[in-house]
C-alpha positions in Angstrom: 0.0 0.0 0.0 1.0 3.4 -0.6 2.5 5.8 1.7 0.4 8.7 2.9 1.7 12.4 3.8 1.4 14.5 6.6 0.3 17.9 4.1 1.4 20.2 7.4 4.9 18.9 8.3 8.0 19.6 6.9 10.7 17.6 8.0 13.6 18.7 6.0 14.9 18.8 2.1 15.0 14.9 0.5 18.8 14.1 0.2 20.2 10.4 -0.7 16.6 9.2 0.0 16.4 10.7 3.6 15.0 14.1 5.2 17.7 16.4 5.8 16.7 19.5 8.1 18.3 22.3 8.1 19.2 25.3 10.7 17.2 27.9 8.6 13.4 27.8 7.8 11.1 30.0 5.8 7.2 29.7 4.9 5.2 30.9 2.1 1.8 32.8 2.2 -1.3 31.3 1.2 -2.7 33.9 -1.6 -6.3 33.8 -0.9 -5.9 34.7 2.9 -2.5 36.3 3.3 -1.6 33.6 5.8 1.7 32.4 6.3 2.1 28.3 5.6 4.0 25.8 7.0 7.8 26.1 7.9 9.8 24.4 4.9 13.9 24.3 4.6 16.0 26.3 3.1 18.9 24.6 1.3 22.8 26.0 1.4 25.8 25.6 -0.7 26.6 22.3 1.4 23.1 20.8 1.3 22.9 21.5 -2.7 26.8 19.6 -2.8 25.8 16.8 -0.7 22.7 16.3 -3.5 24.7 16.3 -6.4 27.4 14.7 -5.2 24.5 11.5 -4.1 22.9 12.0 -7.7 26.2 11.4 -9.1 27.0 8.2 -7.0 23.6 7.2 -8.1 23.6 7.9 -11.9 26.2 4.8 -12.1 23.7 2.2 -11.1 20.8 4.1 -12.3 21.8 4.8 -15.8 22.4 1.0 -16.1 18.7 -0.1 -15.3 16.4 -1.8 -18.2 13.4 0.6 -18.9 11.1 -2.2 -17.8 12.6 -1.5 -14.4 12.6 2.3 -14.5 8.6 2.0 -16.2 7.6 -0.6 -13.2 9.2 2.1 -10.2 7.4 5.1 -12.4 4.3 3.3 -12.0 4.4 2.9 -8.4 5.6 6.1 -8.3 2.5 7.4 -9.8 0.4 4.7 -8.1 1.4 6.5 -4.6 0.6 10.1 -6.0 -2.6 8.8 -6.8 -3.2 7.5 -3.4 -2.4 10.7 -1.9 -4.5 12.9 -4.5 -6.9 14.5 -2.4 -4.1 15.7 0.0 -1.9 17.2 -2.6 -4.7 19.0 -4.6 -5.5 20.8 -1.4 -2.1 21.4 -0.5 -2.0 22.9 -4.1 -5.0 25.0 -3.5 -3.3 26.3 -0.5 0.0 27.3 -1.8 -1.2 28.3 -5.4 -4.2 29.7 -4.8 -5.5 28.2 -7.9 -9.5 26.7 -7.4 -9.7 23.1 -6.0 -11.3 21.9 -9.6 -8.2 23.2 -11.6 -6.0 21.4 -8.5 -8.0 18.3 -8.9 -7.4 18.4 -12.8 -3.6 19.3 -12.1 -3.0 16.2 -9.8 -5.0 13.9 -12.5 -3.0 15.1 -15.2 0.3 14.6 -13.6 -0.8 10.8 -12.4 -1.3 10.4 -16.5 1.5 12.0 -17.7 3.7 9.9 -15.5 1.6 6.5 -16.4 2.4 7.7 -20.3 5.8 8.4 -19.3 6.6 4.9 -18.5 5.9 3.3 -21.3 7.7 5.6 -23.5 10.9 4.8 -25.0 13.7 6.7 -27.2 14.0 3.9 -30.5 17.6 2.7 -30.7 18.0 3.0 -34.6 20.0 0.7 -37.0 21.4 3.2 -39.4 23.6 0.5 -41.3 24.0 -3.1 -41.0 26.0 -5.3 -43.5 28.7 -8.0 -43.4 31.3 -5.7 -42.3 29.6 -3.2 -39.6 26.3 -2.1 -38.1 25.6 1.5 -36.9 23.5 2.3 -34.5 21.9 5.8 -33.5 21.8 5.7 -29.3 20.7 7.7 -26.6 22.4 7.6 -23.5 21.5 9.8 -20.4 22.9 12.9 -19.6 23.5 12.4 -15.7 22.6 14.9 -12.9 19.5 16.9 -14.4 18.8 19.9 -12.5 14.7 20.7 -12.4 14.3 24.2 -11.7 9.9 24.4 -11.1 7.9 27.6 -11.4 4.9 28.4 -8.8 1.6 28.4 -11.2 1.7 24.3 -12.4 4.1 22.9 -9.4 2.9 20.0 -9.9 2.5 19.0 -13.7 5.5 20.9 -14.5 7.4 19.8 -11.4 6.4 15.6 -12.4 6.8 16.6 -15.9 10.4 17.6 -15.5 11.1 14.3 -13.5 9.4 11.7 -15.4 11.3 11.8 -18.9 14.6 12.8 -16.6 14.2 9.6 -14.6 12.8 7.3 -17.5 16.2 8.1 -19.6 18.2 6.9 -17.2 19.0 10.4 -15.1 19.1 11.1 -11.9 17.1 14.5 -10.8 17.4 17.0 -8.5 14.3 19.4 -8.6 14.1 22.9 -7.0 10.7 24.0 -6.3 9.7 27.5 -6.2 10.1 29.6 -3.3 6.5 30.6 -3.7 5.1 26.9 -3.7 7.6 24.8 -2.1 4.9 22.4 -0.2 3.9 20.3 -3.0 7.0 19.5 -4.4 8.7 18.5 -1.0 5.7 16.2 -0.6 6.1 14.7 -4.0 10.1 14.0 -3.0 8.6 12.5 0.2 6.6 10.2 -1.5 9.3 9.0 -4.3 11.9 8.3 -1.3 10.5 4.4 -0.5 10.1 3.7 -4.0 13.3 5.0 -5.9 17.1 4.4 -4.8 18.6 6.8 -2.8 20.0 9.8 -4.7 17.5 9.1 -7.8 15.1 11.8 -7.2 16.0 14.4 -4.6 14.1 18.1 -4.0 16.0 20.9 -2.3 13.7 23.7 -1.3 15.7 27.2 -1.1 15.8 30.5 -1.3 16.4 32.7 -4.9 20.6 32.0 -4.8 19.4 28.4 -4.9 18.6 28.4 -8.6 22.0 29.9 -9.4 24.3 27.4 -8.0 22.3 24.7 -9.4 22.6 26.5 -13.0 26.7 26.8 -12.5 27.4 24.3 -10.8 29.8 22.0 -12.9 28.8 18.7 -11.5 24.8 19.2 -13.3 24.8 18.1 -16.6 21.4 19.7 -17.5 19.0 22.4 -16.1 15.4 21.9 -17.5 14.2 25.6 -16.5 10.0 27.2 -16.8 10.3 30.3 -15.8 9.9 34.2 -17.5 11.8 35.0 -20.3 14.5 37.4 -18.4 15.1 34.9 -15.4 15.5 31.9 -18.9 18.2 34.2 -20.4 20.0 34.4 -17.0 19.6 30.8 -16.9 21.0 30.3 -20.1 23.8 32.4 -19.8 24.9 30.2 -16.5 24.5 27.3 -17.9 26.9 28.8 -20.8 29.6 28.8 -18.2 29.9 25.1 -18.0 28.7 24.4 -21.0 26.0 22.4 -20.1 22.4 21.5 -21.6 19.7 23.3 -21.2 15.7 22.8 -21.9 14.1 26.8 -21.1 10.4 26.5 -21.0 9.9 30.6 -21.2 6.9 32.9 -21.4 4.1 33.6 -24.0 1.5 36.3 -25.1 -0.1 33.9 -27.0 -2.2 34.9 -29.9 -6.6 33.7 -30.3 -7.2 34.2 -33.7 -11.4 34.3 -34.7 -12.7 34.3 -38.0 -15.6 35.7 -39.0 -17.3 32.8 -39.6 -17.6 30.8 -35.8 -20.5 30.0 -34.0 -19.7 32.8 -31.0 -21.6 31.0 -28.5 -19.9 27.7 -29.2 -16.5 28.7 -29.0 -17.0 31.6 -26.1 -17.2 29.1 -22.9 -13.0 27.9 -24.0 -12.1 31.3 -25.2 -13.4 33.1 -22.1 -12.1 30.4 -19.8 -8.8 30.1 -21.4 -8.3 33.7 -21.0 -9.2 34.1 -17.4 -8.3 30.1 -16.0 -5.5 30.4 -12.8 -5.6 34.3 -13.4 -4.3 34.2 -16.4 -1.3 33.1 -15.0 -0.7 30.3 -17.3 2.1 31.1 -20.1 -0.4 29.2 -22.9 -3.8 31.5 -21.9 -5.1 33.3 -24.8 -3.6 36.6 -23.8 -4.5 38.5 -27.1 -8.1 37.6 -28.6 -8.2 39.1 -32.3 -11.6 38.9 -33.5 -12.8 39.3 -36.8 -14.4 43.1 -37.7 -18.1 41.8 -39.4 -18.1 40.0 -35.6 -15.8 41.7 -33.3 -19.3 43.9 -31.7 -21.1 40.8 -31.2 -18.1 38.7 -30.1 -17.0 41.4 -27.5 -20.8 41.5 -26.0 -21.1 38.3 -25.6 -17.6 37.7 -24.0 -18.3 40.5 -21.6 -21.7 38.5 -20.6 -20.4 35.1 -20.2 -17.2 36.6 -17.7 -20.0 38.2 -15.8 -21.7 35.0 -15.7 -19.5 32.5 -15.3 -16.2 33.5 -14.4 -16.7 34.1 -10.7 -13.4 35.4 -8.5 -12.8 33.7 -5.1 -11.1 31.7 -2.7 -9.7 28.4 -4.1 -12.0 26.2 -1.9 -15.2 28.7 -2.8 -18.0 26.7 -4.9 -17.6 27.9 -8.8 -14.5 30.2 -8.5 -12.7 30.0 -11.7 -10.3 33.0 -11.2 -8.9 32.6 -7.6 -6.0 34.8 -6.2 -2.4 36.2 -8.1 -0.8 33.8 -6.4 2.0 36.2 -4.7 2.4 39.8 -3.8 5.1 40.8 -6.5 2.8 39.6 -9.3 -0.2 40.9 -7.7 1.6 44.4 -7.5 2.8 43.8 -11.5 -0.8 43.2 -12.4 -1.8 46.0 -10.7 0.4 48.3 -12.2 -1.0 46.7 -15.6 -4.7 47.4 -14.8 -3.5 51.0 -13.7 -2.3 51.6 -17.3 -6.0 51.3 -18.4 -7.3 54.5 -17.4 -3.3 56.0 -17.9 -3.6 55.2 -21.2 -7.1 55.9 -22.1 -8.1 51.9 -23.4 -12.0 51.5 -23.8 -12.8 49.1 -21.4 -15.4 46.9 -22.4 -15.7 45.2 -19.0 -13.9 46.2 -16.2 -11.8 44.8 -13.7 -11.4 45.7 -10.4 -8.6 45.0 -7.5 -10.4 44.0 -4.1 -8.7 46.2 -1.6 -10.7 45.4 1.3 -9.8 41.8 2.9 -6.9 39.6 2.9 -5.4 37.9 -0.3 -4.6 38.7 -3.6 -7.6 39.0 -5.6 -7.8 40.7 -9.2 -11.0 40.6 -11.1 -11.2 39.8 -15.2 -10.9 43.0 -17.3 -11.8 42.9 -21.0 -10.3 45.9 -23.1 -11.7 47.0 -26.2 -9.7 47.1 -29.2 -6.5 48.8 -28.0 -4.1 50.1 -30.1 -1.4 47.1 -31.2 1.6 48.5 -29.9 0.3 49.1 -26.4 1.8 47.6 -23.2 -1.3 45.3 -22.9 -1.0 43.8 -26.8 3.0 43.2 -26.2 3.6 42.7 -22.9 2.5 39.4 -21.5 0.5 40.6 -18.5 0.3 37.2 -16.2 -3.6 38.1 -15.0 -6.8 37.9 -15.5 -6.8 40.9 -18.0 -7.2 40.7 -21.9 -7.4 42.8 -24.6 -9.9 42.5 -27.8 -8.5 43.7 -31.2 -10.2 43.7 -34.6 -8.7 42.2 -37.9 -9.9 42.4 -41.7 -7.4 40.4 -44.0 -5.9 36.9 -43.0 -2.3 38.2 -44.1 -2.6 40.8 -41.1 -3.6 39.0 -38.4 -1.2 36.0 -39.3 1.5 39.2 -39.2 0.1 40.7 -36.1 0.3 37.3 -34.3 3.9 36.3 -35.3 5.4 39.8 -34.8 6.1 39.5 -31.0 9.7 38.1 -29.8 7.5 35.1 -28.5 5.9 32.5 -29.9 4.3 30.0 -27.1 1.0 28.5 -28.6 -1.7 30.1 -30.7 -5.2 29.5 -31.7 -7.1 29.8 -35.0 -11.0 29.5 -34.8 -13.3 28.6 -38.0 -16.2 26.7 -39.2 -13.9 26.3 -42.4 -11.3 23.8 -40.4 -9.4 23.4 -43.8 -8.3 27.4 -44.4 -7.8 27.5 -40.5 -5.2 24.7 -40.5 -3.8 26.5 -43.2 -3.4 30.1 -41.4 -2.0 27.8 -38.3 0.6 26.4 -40.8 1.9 30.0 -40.8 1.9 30.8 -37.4 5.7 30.8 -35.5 5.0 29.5 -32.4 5.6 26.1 -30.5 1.9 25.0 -29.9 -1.1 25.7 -32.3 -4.4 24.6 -32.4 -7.2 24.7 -34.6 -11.0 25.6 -32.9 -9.0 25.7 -29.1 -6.6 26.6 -27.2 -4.6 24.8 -24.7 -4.5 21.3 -25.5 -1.4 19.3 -23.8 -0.6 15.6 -23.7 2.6 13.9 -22.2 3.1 12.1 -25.2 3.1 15.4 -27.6 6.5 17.9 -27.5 5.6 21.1 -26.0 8.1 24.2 -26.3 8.2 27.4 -27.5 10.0 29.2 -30.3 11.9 32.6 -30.8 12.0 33.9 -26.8 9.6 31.4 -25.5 12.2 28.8 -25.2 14.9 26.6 -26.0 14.1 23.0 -26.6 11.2 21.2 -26.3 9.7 19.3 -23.2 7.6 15.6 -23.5 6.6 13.4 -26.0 9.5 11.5 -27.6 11.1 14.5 -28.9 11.5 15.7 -25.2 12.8 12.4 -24.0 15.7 13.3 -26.4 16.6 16.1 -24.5 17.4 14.6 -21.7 19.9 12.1 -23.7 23.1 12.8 -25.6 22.9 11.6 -29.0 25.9 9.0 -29.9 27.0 7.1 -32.8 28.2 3.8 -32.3 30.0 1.8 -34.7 30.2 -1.6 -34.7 33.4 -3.5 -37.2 32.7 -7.3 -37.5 35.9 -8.9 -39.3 38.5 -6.8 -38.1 40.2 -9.9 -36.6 39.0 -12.5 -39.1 
């Protein structure tokens, strides 16, 4: 049977499959309440040496295990997540802030991507075979994969750093945000009966934690999600050592309607998309251009179906779907964002408010009307639940519009005509696109970003490659014949 955690203790960081405290604490704040949490560690330079130096030792005997043995420990693994799911979706709810439906879905998720996980496999190709040689195209691990996790998907992002890692022979070290350490640790706790010691280890910390993990010589690979100016400080570390890096970076992804959709079919996943966790997702539909002969129509009938249905709350509240910024320096950045409104003169077509009375961090949805396209809310990714409307007339424009930011996450492309909408997604630079919605993500398809939003691509086969080095091996038959 499957372990079970204690959600409110915190007995230290998970080293060489044990708890190692340490002699300084800290606690985050839950969001909705403005609470502090539990007490968790905070890891120094020793703690982080003693980690790698156990995930080295351990990447010997590790790297050598069958995948059958790595899938059948991945299963348990994901077995005992599953047993504790209630536990960590309300731990997530606490630390996040996100609603307890979105946590629920979160926890699911991650149990499926790490099921998927296991049975996936990088092919050993045969790229020549004859009398005299074969050559074969292999994958060996990397070794010591630093996972550096941000604070709005813990969880998915957190397991979906740690699966491929561990099922390509790797051992992991994973650093969890300083805003949402709690789930992370937990997760650690639960892998330490089930994976050898100095496998999977989690070092809670403090900011300077993420820096010695990306210079330090002795980790092979940082796999980073984060903002795109903390990614090109990553990347520039990791430079130092020359070492590999997978950057997950930021969006201000594109919603393209045509003029053709069914507006009340396609408004409850637009809407929802724009406004789920705050907007504090890096794939949320962050700029909505809608088609001129329906942009009136499509505008109203957003505006009614926020009012309607996207309520603003505390995570455990019945039908919140926008629950608190998750911490006070992105609650002040959004609020400097829905400031710029009335600066700036934008037509609000439904506006947001901040709730300054109370506790927590709560932002309601604000809808702009058609601002102009080089304004700070059409180019800067804002990371709340605010999003501006813009018309369009010609397909070549808004195809332009959409691919002229320095990112290119995900965008979406909505049509009764499926056949010209695949064919304006075939022109969009970004890392995701989808045709009639907006978000879709499956362990077994590669997920990345292109120009700014990344470097590399996480899950599905092609991010299982990542976490390998690529090597030719030659194979001479009759040499000593």
């Amino acid at each position: 049977m499957a372990s079970k955690i204690d959600i409110t203790t915190y007995n230290g960081n998970i080293i060489n499959g044990a708890f190692v405290s340490t002699p300084t604490t800290r606690h985050s704040i839950d969001p909705a309440t403005g609470e502090p949490l539990y007490e968790v560690p905070v890891a120094s330079k020793a703690d982080l040496e003693d980690a790698v130096s156990h995930a080295r030792a351990a990447f010997k005997t590790w790297s050598l295990t069958t995948h059958e043995e790595r899938s059948a420990l991945m299963l348990k693994y994901a077995d005992a997540v599953e047993a504790n799911h209630a536990d960590i979706a309300k731990l997530l709810t606490m630390e996040q802030g996100k609603p307890i439906s979105l946590s629920n879905k979160e926890v699911t998720m991650s149990i499926h991507w790490l099921r998927t996980f296991a049975t996936m496999q990088i092919p050993e190709e045969v790229l020549e075979d004859d009398e005299e040689r074969t050559i074969y195209s292999t994958h060996p691990p990397v070794g010591v994969v630093g996972a550096i996790v941000p604070w709005n998907w813990p969880v998915l992002l957190g397991l979906g750093k740690v699966g491929p890692a561990l099922m390509t022979g790797n051992t992991v070290i994973v650093k969890p945000s300083p805003f949402t350490p709690y789930c992370d640790l937990k997760l650690g706790e639960l892998a330490m009966p089930i994976f050898p010691p100095g496998v999977f280890q989690v070092l809670s910390g403090e900011d300077s934690l993420g820096p010695w993990m990306t210079s330090h010589p002795d980790i092979d690979m940082i796999s980073f999600t984060g903002s795109i100016p903390t990614g090109k400080r990553v990347a520039a570390s990791c430079a130092q050592t020359l070492k590999r890096c997978v950057l997950e970076l930021g969006g201000n992804d594109a919603a393209i309607v045509c003029g053709d959709v069914d507006i009340a079919k396609c408004m409850p996943k637009i809407a929802t998309m724009a406004f789920l966790n705050s907007g504090q997702i890096c794939m949320c539909a962050k700029r909505i251009y809608v088609h001129e002969s329906i942009y009136d129509e499509f505008r109203d009938a957003m505006v009614e179906f926020t009012k309607k249905n996207i309520k603003t709350g505390g995570g455990f509240e019945d039908g919140v779907v926008v629950g608190p910024v998750q911490n006070s320096m992105q609650f002040e950045l959004v609020k400097g964002m829905y400031a710029e409104v009335e600066k700036c003169g934008w037509k609000v077509a439904l506006e947001g408010k901040v709730r300054s009375s109370g506790k927590g961090y709560f932002i309601e949805p604000a809808i702009i009307d058609n601002p102009p396209e080089d304004s700070q809310i059409v180019r800067e990714e804002p990371f709340g639940p605010i999003v501006p409307l813009m018309k369009w007339s010609s397909e070549e424009d808004v195809i332009g519009r959409a691919n002229a930011l320095r990112t290119g996450l995900g965008t979406s492309v909505w049509s009764k005509d499926v056949a010209n909408a695949e064919k304006m997604a075939r022109q969009i630079s970004a890392g995701s696109v989808w045709v009639n919605s907006h978000f879709d993500v499956a362990p077994n398809v590669p997920f990345g970003g292109h120009k700014e939003s990344g470097i590399g691509m996480e899950w599905g086969i092609e991010g299982f490659r990542h976490f390998t080095n690529s090597r030719s091996l030659w194979v001479w038959k009759k040499i000593f014949e």
